[in-house]
C-alpha atoms as an extended CHARMM CRD file, in Angstrom:
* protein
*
       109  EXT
         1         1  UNK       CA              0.0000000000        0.0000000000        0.0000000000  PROA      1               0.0000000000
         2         2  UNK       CA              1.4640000000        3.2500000000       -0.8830000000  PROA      2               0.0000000000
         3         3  UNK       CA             -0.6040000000        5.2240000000        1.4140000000  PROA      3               0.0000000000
         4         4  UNK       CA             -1.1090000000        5.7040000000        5.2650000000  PROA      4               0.0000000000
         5         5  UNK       CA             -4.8000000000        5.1910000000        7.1910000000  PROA      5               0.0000000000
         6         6  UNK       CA             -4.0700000000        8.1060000000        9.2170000000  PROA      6               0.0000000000
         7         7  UNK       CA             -5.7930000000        8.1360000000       12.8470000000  PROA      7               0.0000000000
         8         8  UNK       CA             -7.6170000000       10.3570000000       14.1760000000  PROA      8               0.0000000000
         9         9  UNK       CA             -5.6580000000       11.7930000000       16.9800000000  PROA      9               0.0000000000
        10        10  UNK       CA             -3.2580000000       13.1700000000       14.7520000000  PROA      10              0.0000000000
        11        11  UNK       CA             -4.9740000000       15.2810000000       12.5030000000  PROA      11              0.0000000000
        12        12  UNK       CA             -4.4890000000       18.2180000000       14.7370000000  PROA      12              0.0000000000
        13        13  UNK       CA             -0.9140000000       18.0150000000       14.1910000000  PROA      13              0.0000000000
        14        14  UNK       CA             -1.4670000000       18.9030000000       10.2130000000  PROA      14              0.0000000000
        15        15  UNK       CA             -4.2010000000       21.5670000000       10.2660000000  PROA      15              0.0000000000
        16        16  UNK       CA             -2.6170000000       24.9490000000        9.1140000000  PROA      16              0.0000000000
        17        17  UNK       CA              0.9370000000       23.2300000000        8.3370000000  PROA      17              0.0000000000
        18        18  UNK       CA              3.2760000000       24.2210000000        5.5810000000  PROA      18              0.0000000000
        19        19  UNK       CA              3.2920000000       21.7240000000        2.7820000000  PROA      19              0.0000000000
        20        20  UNK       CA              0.0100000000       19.8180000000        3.5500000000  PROA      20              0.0000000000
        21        21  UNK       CA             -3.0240000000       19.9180000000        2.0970000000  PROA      21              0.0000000000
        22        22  UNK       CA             -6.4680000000       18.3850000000        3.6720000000  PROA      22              0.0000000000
        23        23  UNK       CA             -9.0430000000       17.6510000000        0.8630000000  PROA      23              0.0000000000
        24        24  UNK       CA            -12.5130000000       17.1920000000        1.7000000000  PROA      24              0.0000000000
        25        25  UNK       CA            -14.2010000000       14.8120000000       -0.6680000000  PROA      25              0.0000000000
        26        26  UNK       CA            -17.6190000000       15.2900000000        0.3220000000  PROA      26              0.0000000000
        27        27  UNK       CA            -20.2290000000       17.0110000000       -1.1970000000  PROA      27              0.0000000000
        28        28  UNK       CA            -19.5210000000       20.8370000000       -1.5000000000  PROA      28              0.0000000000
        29        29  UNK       CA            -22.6480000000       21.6890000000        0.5750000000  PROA      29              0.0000000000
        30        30  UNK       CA            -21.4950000000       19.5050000000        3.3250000000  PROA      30              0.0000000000
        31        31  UNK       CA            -17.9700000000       21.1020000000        3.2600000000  PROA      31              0.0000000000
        32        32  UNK       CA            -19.6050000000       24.4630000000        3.4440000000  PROA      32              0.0000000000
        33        33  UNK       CA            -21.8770000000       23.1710000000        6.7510000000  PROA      33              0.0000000000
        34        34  UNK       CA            -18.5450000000       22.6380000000        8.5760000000  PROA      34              0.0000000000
        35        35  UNK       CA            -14.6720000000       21.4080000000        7.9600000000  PROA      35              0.0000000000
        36        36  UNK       CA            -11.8020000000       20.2330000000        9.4250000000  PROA      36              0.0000000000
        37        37  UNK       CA             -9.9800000000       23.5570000000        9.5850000000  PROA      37              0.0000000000
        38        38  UNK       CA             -7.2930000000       24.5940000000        6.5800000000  PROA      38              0.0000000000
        39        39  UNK       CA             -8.8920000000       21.9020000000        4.2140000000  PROA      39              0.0000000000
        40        40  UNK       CA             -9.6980000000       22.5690000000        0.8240000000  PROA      40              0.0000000000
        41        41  UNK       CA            -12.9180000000       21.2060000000       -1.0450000000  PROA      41              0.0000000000
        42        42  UNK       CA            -11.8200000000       19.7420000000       -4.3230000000  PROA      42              0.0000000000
        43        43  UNK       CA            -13.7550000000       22.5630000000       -6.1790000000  PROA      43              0.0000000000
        44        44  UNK       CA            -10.6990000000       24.8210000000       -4.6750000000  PROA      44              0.0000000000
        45        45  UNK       CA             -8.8500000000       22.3820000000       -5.9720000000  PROA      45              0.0000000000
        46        46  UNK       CA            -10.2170000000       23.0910000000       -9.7870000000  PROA      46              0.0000000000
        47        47  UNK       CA            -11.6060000000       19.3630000000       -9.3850000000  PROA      47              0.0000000000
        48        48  UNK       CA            -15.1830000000       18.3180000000       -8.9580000000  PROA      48              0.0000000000
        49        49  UNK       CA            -15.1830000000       14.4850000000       -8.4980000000  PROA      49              0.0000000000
        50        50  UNK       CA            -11.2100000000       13.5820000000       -7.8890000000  PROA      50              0.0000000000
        51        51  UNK       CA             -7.9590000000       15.1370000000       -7.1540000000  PROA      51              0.0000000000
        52        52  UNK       CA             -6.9960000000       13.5580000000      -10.5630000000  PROA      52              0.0000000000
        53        53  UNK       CA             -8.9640000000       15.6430000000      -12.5860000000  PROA      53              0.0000000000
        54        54  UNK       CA             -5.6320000000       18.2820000000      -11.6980000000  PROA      54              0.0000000000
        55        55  UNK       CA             -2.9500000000       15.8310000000      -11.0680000000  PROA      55              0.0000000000
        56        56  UNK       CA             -0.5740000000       18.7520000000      -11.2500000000  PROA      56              0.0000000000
        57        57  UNK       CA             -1.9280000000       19.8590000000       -7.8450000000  PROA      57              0.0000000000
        58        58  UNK       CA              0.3480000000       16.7940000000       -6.7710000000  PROA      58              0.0000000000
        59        59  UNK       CA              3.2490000000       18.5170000000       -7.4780000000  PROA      59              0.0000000000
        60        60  UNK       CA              2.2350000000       21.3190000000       -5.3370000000  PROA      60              0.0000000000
        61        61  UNK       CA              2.2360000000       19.3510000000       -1.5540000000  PROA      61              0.0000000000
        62        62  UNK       CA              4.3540000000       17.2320000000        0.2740000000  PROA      62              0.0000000000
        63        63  UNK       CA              1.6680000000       15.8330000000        1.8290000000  PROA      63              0.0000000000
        64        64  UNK       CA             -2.4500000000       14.8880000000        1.2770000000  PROA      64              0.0000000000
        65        65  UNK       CA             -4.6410000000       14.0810000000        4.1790000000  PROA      65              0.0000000000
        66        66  UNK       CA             -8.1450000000       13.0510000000        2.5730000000  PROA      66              0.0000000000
        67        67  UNK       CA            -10.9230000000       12.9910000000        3.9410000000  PROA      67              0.0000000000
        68        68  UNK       CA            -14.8880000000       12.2390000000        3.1920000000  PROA      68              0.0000000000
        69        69  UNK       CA            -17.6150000000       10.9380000000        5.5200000000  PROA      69              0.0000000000
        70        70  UNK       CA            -16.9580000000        7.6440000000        6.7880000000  PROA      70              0.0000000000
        71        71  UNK       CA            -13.2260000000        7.3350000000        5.2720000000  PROA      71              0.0000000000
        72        72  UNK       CA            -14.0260000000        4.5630000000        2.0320000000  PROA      72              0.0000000000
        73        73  UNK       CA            -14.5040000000        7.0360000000       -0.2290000000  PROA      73              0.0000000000
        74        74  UNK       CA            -11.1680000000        9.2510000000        0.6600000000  PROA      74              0.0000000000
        75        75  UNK       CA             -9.9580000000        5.1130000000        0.9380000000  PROA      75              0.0000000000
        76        76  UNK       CA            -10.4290000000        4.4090000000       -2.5190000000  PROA      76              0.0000000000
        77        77  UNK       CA             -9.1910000000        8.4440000000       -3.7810000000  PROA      77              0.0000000000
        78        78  UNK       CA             -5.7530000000        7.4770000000       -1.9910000000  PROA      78              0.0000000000
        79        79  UNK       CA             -5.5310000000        3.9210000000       -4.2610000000  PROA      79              0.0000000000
        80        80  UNK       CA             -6.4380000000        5.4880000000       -7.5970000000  PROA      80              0.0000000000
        81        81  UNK       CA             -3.8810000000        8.6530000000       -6.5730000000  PROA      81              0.0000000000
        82        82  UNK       CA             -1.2160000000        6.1780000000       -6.5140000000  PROA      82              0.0000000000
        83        83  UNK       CA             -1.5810000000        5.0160000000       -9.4910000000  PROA      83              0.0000000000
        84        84  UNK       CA             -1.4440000000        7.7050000000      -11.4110000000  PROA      84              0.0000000000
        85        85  UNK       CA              1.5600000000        8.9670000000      -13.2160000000  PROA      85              0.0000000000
        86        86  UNK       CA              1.4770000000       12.1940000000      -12.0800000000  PROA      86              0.0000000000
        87        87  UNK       CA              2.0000000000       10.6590000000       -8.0940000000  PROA      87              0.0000000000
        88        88  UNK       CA              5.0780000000        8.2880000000       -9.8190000000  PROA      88              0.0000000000
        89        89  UNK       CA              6.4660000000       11.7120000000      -10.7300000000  PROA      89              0.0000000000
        90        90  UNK       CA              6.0750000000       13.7340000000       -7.6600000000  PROA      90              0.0000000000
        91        91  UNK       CA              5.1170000000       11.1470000000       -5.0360000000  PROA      91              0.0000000000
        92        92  UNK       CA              3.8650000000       13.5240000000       -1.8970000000  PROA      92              0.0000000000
        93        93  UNK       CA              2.7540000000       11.3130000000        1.1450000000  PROA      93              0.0000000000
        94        94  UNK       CA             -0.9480000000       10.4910000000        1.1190000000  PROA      94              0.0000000000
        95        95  UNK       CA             -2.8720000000        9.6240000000        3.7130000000  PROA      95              0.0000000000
        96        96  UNK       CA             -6.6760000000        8.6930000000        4.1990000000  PROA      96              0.0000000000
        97        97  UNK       CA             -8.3690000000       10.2600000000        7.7160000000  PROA      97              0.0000000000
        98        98  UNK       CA             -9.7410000000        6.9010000000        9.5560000000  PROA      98              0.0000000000
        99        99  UNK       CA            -13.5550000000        7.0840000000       10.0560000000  PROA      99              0.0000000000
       100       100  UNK       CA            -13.8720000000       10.7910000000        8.0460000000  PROA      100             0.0000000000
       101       101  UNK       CA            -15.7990000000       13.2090000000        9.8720000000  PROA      101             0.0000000000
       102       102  UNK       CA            -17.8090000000       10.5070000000       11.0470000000  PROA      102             0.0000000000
       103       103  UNK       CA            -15.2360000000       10.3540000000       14.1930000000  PROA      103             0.0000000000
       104       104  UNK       CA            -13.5060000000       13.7110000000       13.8780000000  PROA      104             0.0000000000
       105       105  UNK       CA            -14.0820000000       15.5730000000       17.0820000000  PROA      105             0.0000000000
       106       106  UNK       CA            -12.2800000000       18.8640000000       16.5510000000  PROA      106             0.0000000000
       107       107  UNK       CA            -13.4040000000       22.3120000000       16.0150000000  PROA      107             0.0000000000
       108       108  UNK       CA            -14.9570000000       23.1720000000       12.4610000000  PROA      108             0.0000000000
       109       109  UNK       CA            -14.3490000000       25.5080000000       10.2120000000  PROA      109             0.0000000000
């Protein structure tokens, strides 16, 4: 596996960091309701489905923390990520948020 189930605990160490970038893969008006702080929706991202609608944005992070509602979806965005070209080229750190906001417990945005 080329990319990390990340737990919960530590997302607090990542919000607002230098480098990372937390996608939200849920539905834009379900971003918009609340967020994990500093995370961009993938329409920020100039994407409406998948980060690989842009896979230059790969080249722009060291590191992806994604995140949807339950954490299969942002599961299965992490697998088809790394098998892109684009993350063979770059290769930033992915990781999937275990249980999405489903089990976050910190403050929204």
């Amino acid at each position: 596996m080329q990319f990390e189930i990340m737990p919960q605990y530590e997302i607090s160490r990542y919000i607002g960091k230098e480098g990372v970038c937390i996608v939200d893969i849920r539905a834009y008006d379900k971003y918009l309701k609340g967020h994990i702080p500093s995370a961009y929706h993938l329409k920020s991202l100039g994407c409406s489905k998948s980060l690989l609608e842009n896979p230059g944005v790969l080249g722009r992070y060291r590191h992806f923390i994604i995140y949807c509602d339950r954490g299969v979806s942002s599961i299965n965005e992490c697998m088809d990520i790394c098998d892109c070209d684009h993350y063979k080229k770059f290769r930033p750190r992915i990781s999937s948020l275990y249980g999405g906001m489903a089990f976050y417990r910190g403050k929204l945005a």
